[in-house]
C-alpha positions as CSV (number, residue, x, y, z in Angstrom):
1,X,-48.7,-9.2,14.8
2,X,-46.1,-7.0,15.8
3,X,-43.1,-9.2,16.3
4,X,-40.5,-7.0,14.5
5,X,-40.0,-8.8,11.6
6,X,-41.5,-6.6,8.6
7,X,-39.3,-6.2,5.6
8,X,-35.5,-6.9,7.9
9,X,-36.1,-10.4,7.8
10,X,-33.3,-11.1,10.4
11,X,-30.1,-12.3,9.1
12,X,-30.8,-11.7,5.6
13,X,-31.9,-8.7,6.0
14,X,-30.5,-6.1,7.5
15,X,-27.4,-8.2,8.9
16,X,-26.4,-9.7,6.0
17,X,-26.2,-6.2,4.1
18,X,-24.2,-5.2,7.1
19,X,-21.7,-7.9,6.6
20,X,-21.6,-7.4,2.9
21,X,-20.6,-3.7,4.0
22,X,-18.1,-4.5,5.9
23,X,-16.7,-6.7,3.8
24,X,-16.2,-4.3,0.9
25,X,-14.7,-1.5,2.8
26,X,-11.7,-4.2,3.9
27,X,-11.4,-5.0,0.4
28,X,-11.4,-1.7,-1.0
29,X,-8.4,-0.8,2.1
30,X,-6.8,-3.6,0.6
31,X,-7.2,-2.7,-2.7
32,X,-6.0,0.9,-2.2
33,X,-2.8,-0.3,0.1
34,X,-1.8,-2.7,-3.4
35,X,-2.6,0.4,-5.4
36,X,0.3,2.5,-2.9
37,X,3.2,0.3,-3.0
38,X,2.9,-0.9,-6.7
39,X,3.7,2.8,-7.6
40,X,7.1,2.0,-6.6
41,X,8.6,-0.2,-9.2
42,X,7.5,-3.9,-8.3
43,X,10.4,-5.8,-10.3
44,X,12.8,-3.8,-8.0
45,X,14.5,-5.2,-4.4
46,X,14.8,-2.5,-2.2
47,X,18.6,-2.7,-2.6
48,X,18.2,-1.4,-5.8
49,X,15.7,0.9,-4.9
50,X,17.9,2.6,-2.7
51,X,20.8,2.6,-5.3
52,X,18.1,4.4,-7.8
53,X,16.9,6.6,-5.0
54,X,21.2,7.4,-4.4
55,X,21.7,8.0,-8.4
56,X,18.7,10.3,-8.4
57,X,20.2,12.6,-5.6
58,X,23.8,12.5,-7.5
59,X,21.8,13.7,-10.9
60,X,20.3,16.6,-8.8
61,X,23.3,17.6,-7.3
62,X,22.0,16.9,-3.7
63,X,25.1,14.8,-3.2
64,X,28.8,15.0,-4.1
65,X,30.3,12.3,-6.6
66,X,32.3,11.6,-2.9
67,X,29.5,11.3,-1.3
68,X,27.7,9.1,-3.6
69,X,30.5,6.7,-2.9
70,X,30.3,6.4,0.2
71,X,27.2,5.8,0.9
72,X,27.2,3.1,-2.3
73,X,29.9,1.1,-0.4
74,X,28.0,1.5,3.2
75,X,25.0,0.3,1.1
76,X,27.0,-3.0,-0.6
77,X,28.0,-3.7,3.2
């Protein structure tokens, strides 16, 4: 009578809610890893990226309209 088995039922008991666990925290990593790098535009290559990233530091002044050149033609390289 006292083998254990009670309401875990083995495998699809406890062990198979343990996989299912598992399971759904991969898939929500996953999920939130997608969510991180589709916040940068998807339709863009990362050459074009960069060029964005380079116009937004010319628009703020970061860079001079010199400097900006420079670093366009490095990029085109």
């Amino acid at each position: 009578m006292m083998n254990g088995g009670g309401m875990s039922g083995g495998f699809f008991g406890t062990g198979f809610i343990f996989i299912i666990l598992i399971l759904a925290i991969v898939a929500i990593g996953f999920w939130m890893m997608k969510g991180k790098n589709s916040e940068r535009s998807p339709n863009l290559t990362q050459q074009q990226h960069s060029f964005e990233l380079l116009k937004q530091r010319l628009a703020r002044g970061e860079i001079s309209e010199e400097e900006y050149d420079r670093l366009k033609r490095k990029m085109k390289d």
